[in-house]
C-alpha positions in Angstrom: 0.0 0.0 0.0 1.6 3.3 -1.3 1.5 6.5 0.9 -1.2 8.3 -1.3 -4.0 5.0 -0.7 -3.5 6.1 3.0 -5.0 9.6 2.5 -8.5 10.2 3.2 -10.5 10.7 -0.1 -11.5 14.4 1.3 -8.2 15.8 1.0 -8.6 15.7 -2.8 -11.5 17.8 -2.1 -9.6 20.1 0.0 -6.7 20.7 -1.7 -8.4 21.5 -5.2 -10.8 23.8 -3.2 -7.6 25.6 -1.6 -5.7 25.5 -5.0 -9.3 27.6 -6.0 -8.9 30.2 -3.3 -11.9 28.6 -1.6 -10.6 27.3 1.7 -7.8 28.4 3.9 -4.7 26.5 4.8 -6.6 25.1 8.0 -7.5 21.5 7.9 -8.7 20.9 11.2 -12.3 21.6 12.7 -13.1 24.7 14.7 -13.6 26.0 17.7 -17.6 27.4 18.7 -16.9 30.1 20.8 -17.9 32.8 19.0 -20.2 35.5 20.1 -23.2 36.1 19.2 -24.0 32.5 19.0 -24.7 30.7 15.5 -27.9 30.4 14.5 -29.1 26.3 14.4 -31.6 27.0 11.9 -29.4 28.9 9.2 -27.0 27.1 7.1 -23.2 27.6 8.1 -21.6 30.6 6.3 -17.6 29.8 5.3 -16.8 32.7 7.6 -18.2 31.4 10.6 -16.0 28.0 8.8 -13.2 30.3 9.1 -13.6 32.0 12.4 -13.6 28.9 14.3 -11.1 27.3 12.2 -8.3 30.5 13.6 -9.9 30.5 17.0 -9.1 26.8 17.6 -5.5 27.6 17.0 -5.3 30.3 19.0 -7.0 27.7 21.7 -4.5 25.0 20.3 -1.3 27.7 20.6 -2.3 29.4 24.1 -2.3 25.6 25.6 1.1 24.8 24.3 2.3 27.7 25.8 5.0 29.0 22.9 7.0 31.4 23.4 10.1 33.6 20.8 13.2 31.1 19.7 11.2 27.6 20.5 11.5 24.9 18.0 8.4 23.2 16.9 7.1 20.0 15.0 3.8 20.1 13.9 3.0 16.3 13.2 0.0 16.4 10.3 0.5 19.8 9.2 -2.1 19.7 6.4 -1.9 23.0 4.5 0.6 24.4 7.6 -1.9 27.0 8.3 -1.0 26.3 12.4 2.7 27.0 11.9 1.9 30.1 9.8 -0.1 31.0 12.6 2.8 30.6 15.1 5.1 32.0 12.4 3.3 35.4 12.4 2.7 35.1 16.4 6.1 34.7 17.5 9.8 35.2 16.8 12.8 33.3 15.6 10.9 29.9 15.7 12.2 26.8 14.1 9.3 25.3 12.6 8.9 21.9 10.7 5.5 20.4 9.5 5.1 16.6 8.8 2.8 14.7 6.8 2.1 11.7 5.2 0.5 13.0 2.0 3.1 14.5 -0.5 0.6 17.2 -1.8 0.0 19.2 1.6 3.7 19.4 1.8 3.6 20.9 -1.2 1.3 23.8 -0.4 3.1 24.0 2.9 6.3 24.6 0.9 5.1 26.7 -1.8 2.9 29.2 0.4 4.4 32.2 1.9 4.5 31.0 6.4 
């Protein structure tokens, strides 16, 4: 079995959608915390997507406790939209993103941190 065959369908999905300009460089789910509330009985709008996408991270970030000049491994980076995050956060970070699909290291690579 070949790397690629490991890869959840979805990613193909994702990554021509991102290629598009239609979703961000997050890959994870979000983080509902938002004020005012969503509304249950109105469809989801990609910025509320969006907003809970970043305020995850920030969640994600503030519990790891980073601070300037740390080194950091980000184990199934997807598009590396949480080391970009940490990138513009803090200073003089070492940052490395792993993953097992070739592609998302690709648009890790080949998008500005």
């Amino acid at each position: 079995m070949n790397m690629q065959s490991r890869v959840p369908p979805y990613f193909d999905f994702l990554i021509e959608r991102f290629h598009h300009g239609v979703v961000s460089r997050f890959v994870h789910v979000g983080h509902w915390d938002q004020s005012p509330p969503l509304n249950p009985d109105e469809p989801l709008k990609v910025e509320d997507i969006d907003r809970a996408v970043a305020r995850l991270t920030e969640v994600l970030v503030d519990m790891a406790g980073l601070h300037d000049g740390q080194s950091v491994l980000d184990v199934g980076c997807g598009f590396g939209g949480t080391l970009q995050h940490i990138n513009q956060r803090f200073g003089n970070m070492s940052l490395v993103g792993l993953n097992i699909d070739p592609r998302q290291i690709e648009i890790c690579r080949h998008s500005d941190l």
